[in-house]
N, C-alpha and C positions, 0 to 999 in steps of 0.2 A: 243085339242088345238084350240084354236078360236082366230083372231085378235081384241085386246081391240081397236087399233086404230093405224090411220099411222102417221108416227116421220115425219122430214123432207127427202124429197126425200130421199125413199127406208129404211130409219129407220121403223123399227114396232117395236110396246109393244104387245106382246101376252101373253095369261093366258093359261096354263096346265088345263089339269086335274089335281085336286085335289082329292082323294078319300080320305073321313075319314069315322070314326068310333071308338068304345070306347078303342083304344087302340093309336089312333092316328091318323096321316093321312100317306098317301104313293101319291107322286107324280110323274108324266112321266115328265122329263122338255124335251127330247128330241126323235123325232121320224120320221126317213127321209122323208118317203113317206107323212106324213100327214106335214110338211114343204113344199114340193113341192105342197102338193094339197091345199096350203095356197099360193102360187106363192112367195116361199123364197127358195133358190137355196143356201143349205149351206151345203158344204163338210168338216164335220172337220175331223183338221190334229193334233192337238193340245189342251189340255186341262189344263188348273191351278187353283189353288184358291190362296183366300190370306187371312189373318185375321187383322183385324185391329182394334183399338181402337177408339173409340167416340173423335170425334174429327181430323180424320186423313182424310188429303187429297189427292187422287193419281191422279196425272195425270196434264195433258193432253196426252197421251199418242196412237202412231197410230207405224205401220211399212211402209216406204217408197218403190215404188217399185224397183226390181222384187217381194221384199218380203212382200207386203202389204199385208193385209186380211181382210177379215170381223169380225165381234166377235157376240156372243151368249153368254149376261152375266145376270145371275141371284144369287138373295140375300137369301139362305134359313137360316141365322139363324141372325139375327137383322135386320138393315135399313141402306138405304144409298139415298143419293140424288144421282140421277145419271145424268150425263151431257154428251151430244153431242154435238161435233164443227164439220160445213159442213168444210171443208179444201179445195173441189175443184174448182179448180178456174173456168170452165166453167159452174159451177151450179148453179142455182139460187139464191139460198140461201148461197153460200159463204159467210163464217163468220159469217150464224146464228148458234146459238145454242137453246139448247130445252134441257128441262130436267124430268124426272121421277123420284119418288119415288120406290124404288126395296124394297122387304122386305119380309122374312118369312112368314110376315099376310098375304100379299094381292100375294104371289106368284109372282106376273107377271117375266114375261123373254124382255128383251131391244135383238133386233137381230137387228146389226149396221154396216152397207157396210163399203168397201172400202170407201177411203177419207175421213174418220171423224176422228178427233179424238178424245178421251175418259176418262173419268177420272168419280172418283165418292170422296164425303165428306161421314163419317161414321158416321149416328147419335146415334148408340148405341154402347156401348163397346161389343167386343169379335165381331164383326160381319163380315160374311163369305160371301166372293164373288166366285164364279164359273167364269172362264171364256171361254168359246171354240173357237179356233180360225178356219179360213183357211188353214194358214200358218205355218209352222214353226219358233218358234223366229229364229233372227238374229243378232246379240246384233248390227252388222255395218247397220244395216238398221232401227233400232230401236232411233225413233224420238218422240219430242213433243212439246208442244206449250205450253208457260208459261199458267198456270193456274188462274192467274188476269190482262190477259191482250188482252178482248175481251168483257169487260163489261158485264159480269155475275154476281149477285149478292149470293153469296156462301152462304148467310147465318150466316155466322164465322169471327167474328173478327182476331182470331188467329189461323186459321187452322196449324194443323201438317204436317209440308211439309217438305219432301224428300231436299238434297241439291242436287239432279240429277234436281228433277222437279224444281226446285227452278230456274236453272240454265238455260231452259228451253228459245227460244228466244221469244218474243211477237209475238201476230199475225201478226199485222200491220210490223213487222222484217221479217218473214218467208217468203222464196219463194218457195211456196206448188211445189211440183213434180206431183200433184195430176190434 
């Protein structure tokens, strides 16, 4: 694993190994020691995927504390734009966001601190998110931030959204915990 580059304060995009050959590839997306010897301190407690259809928007989505966490999320089977919101309010970058492309082709893995929070648009049908968490869900501590309302440009006139995230208050509403 190597760092492709650093997100905002404490985000990274890092690339795996990939090994192929004529039968396919086989990839490591995760390995503690060599996280730590990249200076990324990630203890998971938790693991999910999701599938989703071209077109589908998820998120803004983070857990508030005691239950916050960090996430380790990658794309191996289609694309997704992936998007990061700083949420804390004593960090610099509060209320920037920064985004990646995840995807089967290019590998890369988003490894996203506390305080952000997270969502991704799905540009291919059937396509598959990993996520590992910190923490255990919490459904009472389980929060987000509307998804058009921090001047991002999605892309999607009509993205498929959740009526949870729909529901979701603005940033400029939210009073981060964070």
């Amino acid at each position: 694993m190597e760092i492709v580059r650093d997100l905002l304060s404490g985000a990274k995009l890092i690339a795996p190994k990939i090994f192929v050959d004529s039968r396919g590839n086989f990839t490591k997306t995760f390995h503690q020691e060599v996280l730590w010897s990249l200076g990324i301190d990630f203890d998971m407690k938790e693991e999910f995927f999701s599938f989703s259809k071209k077109g589908v928007l998820r998120g803004m989505h983070f857990q508030i504390p005691p239950y916050d966490h960090a996430k380790f999320v990658y794309c191996p089977r289609g694309a997704v734009l992936d998007v990061i919101l700083d949420i804390r309010k004593a960090s610099s970058t509060y209320g920037v966001c920064e985004a990646v492309e995840l995807s089967a082709e290019n590998g890369n893995i988003l490894v996203i601190p506390r305080g952000f929070a997270h969502g991704f648009l799905s540009l291919e049908e059937d396509t598959l998110m990993i996520y590992k968490t910190t923490c255990e869900y919490n459904a009472e501590h389980d929060m987000g931030i509307h998804w058009n309302s921090f001047g991002f440009d999605w892309g999607e006139n009509e993205p498929i959204v959740s009526a949870r995230d729909m529901s979701f208050p603005s940033l400029r509403d939210f009073d981060s915990p964070f």
